[in-house]
C-alpha positions in Angstrom: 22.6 -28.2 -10.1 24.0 -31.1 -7.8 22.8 -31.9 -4.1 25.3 -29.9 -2.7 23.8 -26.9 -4.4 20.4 -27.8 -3.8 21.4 -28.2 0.6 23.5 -24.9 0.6 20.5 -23.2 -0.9 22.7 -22.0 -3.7 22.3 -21.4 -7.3 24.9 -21.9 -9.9 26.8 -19.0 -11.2 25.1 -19.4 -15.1 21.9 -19.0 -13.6 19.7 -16.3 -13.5 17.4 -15.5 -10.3 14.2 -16.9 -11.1 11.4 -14.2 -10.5 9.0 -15.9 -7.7 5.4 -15.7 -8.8 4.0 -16.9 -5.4 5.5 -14.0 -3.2 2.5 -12.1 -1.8 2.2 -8.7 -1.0 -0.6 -8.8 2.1 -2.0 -5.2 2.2 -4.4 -4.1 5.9 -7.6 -2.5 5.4 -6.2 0.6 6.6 -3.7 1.3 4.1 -5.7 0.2 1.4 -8.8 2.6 2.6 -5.5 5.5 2.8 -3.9 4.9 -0.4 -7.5 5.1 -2.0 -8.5 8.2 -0.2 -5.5 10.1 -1.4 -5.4 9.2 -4.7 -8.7 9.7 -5.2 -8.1 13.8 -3.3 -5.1 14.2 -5.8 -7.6 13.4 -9.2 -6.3 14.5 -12.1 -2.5 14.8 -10.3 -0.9 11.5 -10.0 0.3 11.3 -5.8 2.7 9.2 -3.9 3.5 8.1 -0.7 5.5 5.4 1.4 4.3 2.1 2.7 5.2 1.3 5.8 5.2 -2.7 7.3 7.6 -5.8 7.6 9.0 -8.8 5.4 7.1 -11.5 7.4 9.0 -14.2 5.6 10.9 -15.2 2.5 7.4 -14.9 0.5 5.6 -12.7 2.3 5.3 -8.7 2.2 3.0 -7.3 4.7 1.5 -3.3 4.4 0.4 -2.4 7.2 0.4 1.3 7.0 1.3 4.2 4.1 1.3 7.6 4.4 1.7 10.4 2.2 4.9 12.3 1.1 5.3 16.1 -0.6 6.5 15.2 -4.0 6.6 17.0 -7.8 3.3 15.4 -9.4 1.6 15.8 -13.0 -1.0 14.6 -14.1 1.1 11.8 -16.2 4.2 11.3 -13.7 5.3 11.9 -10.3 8.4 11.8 -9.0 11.1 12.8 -7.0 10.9 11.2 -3.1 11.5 13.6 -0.3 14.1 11.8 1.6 14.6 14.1 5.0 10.6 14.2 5.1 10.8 10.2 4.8 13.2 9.8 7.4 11.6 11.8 9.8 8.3 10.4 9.7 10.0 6.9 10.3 11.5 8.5 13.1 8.1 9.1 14.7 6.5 6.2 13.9 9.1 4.5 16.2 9.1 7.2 18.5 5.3 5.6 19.7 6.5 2.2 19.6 5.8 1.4 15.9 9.1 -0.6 14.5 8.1 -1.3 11.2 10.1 -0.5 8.2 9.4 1.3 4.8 8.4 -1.7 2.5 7.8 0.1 -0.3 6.1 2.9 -2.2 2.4 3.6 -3.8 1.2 6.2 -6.0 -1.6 6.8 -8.6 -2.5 6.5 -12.2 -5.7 8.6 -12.4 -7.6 7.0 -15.3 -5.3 4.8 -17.1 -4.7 1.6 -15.2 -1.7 0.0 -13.4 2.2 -0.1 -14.7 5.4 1.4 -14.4 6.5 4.2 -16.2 10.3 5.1 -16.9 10.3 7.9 -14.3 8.5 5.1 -11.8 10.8 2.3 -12.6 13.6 4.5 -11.9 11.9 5.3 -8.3 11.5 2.0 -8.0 15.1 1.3 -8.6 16.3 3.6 -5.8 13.7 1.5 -3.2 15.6 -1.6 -4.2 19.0 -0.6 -4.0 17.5 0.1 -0.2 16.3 -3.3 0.2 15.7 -5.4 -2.7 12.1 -6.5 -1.8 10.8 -3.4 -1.7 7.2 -3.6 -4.0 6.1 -0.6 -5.9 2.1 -0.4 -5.6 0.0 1.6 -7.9 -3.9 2.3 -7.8 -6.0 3.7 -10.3 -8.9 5.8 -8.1 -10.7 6.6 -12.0 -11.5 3.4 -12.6 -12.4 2.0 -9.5 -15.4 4.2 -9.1 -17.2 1.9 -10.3 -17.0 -0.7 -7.5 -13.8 -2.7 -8.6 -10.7 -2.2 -7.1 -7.6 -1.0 -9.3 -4.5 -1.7 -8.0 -1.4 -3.5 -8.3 2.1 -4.1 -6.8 5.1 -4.4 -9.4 8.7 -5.2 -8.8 11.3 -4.5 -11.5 12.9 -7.8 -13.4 16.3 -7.3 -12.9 17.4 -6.6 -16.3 20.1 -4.6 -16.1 22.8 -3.6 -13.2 21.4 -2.5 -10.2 17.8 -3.2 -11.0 15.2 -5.7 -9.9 15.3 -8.5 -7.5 18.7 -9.0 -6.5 20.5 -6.3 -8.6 20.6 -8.3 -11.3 23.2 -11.0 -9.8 22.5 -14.7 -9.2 21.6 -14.0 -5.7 18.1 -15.1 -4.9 17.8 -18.5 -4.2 13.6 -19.2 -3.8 11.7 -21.0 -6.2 8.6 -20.7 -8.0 6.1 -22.5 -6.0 3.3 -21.0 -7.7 1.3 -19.8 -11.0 -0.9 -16.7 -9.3 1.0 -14.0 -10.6 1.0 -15.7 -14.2 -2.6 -16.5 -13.9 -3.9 -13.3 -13.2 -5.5 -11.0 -15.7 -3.3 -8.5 -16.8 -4.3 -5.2 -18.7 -3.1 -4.3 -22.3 -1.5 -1.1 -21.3 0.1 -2.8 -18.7 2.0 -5.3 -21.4 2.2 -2.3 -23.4 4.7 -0.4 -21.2 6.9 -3.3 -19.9 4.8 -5.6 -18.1 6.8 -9.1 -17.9 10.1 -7.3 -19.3 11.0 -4.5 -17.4 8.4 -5.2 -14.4 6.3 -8.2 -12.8 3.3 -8.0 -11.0 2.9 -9.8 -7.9 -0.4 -11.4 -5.6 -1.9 -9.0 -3.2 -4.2 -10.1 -0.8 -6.3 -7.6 1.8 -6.2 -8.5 5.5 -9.1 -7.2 8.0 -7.5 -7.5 11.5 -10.0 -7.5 14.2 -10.1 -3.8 14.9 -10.2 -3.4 11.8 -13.2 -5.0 11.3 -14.6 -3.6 14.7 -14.4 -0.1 13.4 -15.3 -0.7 10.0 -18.6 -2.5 10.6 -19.5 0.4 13.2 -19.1 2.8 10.9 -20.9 0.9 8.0 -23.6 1.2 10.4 -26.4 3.5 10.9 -25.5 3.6 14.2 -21.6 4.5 13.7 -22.2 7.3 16.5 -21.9 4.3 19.2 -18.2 3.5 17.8 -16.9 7.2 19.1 -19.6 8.2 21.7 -19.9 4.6 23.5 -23.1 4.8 24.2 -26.2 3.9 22.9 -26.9 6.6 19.5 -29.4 8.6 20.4 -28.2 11.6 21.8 -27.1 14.7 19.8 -24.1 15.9 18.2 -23.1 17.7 21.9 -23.6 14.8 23.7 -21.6 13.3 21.5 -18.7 15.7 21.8 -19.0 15.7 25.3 -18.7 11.6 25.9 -15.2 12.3 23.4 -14.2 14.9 26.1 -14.5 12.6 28.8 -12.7 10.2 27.8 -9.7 12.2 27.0 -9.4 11.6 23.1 -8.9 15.5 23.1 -9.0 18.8 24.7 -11.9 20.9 24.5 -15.2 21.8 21.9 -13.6 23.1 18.9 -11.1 20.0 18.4 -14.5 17.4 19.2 -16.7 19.3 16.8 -13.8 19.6 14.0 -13.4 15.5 14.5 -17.0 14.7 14.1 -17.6 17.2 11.1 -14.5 15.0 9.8 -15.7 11.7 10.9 -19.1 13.0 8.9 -17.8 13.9 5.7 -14.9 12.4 4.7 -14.3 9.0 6.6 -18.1 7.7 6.7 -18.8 7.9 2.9 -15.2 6.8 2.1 -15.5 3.5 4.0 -19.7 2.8 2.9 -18.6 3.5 -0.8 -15.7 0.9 -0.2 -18.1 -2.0 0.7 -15.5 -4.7 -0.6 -14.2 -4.7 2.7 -17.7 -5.6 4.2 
């Protein structure tokens, strides 16, 4: 490679695209706490959805959302993307003023750990002929029960036409500026089914904006009642509902009480049991 190359940014033709090791994929607090809660509603069923963010920069993927989409699962696969159900939930994301893109896709392996699978490397292959950063992220909600967090994000190696990180053509020009992909611990069946030949796994990182952290440290607390009421926790469950009513969060008694028996039973004890975040 002369100078020339090296200014231009360009790689020579008899090169192969380098994968980059050191491209993070930055996932919010919110669509991790998401992903985990419907993976772990879909156990023994493997469940997908779509992440939603924005390619901050040349090494940095940023989740900032995900949300679920109607899809053919088993309990060893899932598959098939509903493309007119994606679209239109883009569609009203932007319609209140969120412009972010689909980044990617999650979905689950109940009880046996992190990889891609033919059927999932082939999903993953249609998200890259999309855009050819798109990350595939899978958690495992079996064997994070007990406390740590199982969960990758994969891209495909670009072995073959069409497939991985710039279709397989000498078209990326970044370079390696890091060994945290390489360092990390990887699992046997992950190596097993491809890992490092047909797939790479990349550095994920959680990010706690500040509501984020507002809303989860009120709810960690035993006083979680003042997050939604905004007033000091004391009160009853119809005070509560009617503090909600005033200030317009919804319409009338049946909607409050069905959002605090909610709040109660799913969201509280989802966020306590996921005290990483704390």
């Amino acid at each position: 490679m002369n100078l020339q190359q090296l200014l231009a940014g360009m790689q020579p033709e008899n090169e192969k695209p380098t994968t980059d090791s050191s491209e993070t994929v930055i996932i919010s607090t919110v669509a991790l706490i998401k992903m985990f809660k419907h993976a772990s509603r879909g156990v023994p069923i493997e469940v997908m959805g779509l992440c939603v963010g924005r390619f901050i920069d040349q090494y940095t993927v940023y989740v900032s959302d995900v949300f679920a989409m109607p899809q053919v699962g088993q309990s060893d696969s899932v598959e098939a993307t509903d493309d007119a159900y994606q679209t239109e939930m883009l569609q009203m994301l932007e319609s209140v003023g969120i412009q972010e893109k689909a980044v990617g896709w999650f979905h689950s392996h109940p009880g046996y750990y992190c990889w891609l699978s033919g059927v999932d490397q082939n999903t993953q292959k249609s998200f890259e002929k999309l855009d050819p950063r798109c990350v595939a992220i899978v958690v495992d909600p079996v064997n994070s029960a007990n406390g740590r967090l199982v969960i990758e994000s994969f891209r495909l190696t670009g072995s073959g036409p069409g497939a991985g990180f710039g279709g397989g053509k000498a078209l990326e020009t970044r370079i390696v500026t890091g060994e945290q992909g390489f360092l990390r611990k990887k699992e046997a069946t992950s190596i097993l089914h491809g890992m490092g030949s047909q797939f790479y796994q990349m550095v994920i990182q959680f990010n706690k904006l500040g509501f984020e952290n507002i809303m989860i440290n009120k709810i960690q607390s035993k006083l979680w009642i003042d997050f939604v009421g905004g007033e000091p926790g004391k009160g009853t469950v119809k005070r509560l509902i009617e503090c909600v009513k005033n200030k317009d969060y919804i319409g009338c008694d049946e909607e409050a009480q069905e959002l605090v028996g909610t709040a109660i039973q799913s969201d509280v004890d989802q966020v306590i049991r996921m005290k990483v975040f704390g």
